[in-house]
N, C-alpha and C positions, 0 to 999 in steps of 0.2 A: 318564829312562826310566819311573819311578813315574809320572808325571804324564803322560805320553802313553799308559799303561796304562790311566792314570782315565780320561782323556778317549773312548778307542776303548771301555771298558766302556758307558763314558755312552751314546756315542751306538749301543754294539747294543741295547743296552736301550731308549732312545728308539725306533727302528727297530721290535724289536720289538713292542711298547706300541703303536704306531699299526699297525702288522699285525695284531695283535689285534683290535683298537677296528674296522678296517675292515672286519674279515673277521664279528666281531659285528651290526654297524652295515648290511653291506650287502644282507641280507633284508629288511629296514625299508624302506631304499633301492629297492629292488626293487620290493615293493610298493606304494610309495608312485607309483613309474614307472608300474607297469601299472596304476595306476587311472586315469592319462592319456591309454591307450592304447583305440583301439577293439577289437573282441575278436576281431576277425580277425589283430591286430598282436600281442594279449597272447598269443594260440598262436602265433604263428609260429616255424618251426624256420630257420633258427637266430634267437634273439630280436635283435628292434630294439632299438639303442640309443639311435640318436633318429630318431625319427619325427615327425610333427606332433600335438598334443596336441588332445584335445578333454573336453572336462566330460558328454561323453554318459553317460557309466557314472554319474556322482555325480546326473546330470538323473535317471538309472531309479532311482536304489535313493531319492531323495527323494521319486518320485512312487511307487515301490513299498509302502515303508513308513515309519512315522512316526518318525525318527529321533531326536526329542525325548522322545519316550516312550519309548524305550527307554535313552537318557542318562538320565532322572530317576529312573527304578528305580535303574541301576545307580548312580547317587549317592546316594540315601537307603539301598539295601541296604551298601554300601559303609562309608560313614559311620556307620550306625548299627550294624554288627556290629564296626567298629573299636574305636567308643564302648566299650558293651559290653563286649567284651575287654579292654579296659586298665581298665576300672572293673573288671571280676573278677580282671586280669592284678597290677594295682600293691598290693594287700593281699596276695596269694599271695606273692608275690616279696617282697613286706617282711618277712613272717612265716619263709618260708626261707632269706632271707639272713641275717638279726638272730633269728632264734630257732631255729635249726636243730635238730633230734632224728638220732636215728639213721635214719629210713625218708625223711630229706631228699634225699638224693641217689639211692636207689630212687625215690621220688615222682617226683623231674623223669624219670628215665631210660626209667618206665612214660610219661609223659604225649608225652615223644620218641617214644617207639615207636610211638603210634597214628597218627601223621605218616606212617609208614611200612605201612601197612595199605593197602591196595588201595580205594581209595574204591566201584568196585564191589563189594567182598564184602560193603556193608554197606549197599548200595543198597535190596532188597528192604525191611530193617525199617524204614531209615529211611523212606521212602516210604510203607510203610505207616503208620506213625506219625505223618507227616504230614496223612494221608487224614485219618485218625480224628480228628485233633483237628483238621479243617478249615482243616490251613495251609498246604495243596497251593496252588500256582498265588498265594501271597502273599506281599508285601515281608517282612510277619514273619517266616515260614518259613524263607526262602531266608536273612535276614540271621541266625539261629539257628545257622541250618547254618553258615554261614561263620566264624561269632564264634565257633562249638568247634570247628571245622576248625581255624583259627588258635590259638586258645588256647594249646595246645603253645609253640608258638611266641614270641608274646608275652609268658608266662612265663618261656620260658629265657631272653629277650634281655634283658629286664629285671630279673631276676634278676640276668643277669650283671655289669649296669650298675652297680647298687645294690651289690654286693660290691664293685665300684671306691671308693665314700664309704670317705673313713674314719670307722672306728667313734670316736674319740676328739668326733669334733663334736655326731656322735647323745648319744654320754654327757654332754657340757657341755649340751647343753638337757634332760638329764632332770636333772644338779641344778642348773638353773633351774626346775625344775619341770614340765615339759613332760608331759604325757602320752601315751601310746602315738599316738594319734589328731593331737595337736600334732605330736609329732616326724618323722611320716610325711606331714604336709601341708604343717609349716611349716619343717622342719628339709631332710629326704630328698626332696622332691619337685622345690623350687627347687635344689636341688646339680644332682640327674640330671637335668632337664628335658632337655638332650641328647638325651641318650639314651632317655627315652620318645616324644621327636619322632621321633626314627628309627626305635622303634617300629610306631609311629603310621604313619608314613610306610610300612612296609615291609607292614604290615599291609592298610592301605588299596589297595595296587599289587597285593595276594594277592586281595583282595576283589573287587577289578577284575576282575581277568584271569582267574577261577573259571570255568572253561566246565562242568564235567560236573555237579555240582549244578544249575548255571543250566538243562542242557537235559533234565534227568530230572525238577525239580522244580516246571517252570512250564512254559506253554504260552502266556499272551498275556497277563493281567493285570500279572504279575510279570514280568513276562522281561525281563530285562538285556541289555548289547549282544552277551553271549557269543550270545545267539538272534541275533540282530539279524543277526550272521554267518552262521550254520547257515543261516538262510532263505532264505538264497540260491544253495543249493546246491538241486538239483531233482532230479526222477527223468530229466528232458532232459540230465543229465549239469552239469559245473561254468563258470560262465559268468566266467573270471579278472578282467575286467573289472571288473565289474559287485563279484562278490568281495573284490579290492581294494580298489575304493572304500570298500566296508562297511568293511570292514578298518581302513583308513586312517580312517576317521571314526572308528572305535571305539576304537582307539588313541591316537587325537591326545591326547584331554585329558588322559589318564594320564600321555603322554609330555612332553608341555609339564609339566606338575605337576612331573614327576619332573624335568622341567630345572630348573625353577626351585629348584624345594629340594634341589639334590643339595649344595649346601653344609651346610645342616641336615643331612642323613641322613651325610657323610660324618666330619661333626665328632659326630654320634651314636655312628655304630662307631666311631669311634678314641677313645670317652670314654675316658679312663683309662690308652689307650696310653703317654702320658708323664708319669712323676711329675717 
């Protein structure tokens, strides 16, 4: 009786779990359809499920706009605010996991909260502060923004990781001699790698998919694929096709990235699950 209980728990939970994953998965799915579709077919009520495919949506947004240019912004802003962060994020987090004070756990709880601010309430100064030191409409600017957007972030998760280490290892290389600087590069850094890739990783897919700085902060020099999207919405109303496609090309590489490393990212969160 126990064992037919496991079995029918197993498979609601199996059941479940792919009821999730598809009900996740089929906006993606969706859009990925309607960018195959002509844009007479992508409004139709009720929608086609299959229809005949054609590449015309991805021919106009190619010959519309330069699709390269807007992937190489968003890779270098991307990249280089990830960077960044985890160079500011892995000495913060060392210092409050191994040297904690009393204002350690207000520190992270203040740096949580601003996660939680409205990114418009703070639109006006940041943009002006932009203006004035001429970093409106550039790869620096925008990767700025996004590397203290994040920051919050990257600190708690790493944080968290690094209180996984046990302390006993960090102390066997300081009486080896180790110094603060050793013990953090040569001791702490190869234990957690994990979990700074998953970081790294999580960071990177935030940086990506950032739309409201991308379309407040640039205009064409800088502009990342979150533009690359917007620009194809018109005052003639929204063209789905056409949309999708954008869509679908602006997401691909993030999504493939994120296939391929979800082994990384998932052996990252569960650093330290099992002792």
């Amino acid at each position: 009786m126990a064992i037919r209980r496991s079995r029918a728990q197993g498979v609601f939970v199996t059941v479940v779990a792919w009821a999730v994953a598809l009900w996740i998965f089929f906006p993606i799915f969706w859009m990925v359809l309607t960018g195959f579709k002509s844009e007479v077919e992508a409004v139709s009520t009720p929608p086609h499920l299959f229809f005949m495919p054609t590449l015309a949506s991805y021919h106009e947004v190619f010959q519309r706009a330069n699709y390269w240019h807007f992937t190489i912004n968003t890779v270098v802003i991307s990249v280089a605010a990830t960077g960044v962060a985890l160079g500011l994020s892995i000495p913060a987090a060392y210092a409050m996991a191994f040297m904690p004070s009393r204002r350690t756990r207000g520190t992270l709880l203040w740096m949580l909260s601003t996660r939680m601010l409205p990114p418009v309430g703070v639109l006006v100064p940041i943009y002006l502060i932009a203006r004035n030191t001429h970093l409106l409409d550039t790869l620096t600017g925008l990767a700025i923004v996004d590397m203290l957007t994040n920051l919050p972030i990257t600190v708690w998760m790493l944080f968290t990781f690094f209180r996984e280490v046990p302390v006993p290892i960090l102390e066997a290389g300081r009486m080896d001699g180790a110094t603060r600087w050793q013990e953090m590069t040569m001791v702490l850094l190869p234990l957690a790698l994990p979990g700074i890739a998953s970081t790294a990783l999580l960071s990177l897919i935030l940086c990506w998919n950032e739309a409201f700085w991308s379309l407040n902060l640039t205009s064409s020099n800088a502009a990342p694929l979150a533009a690359f999207i917007a620009s194809f919405s018109s005052p003639e109303g929204l063209f789905f096709g056409k949309l999708s496609a954008a869509s679908t090309l602006a997401v691909a590489p993030i999504l493939v990235f994120g296939w391929v490393s979800q082994k990384q990212l998932v052996r990252g969160l569960t650093f330290g699950a099992v002792k």
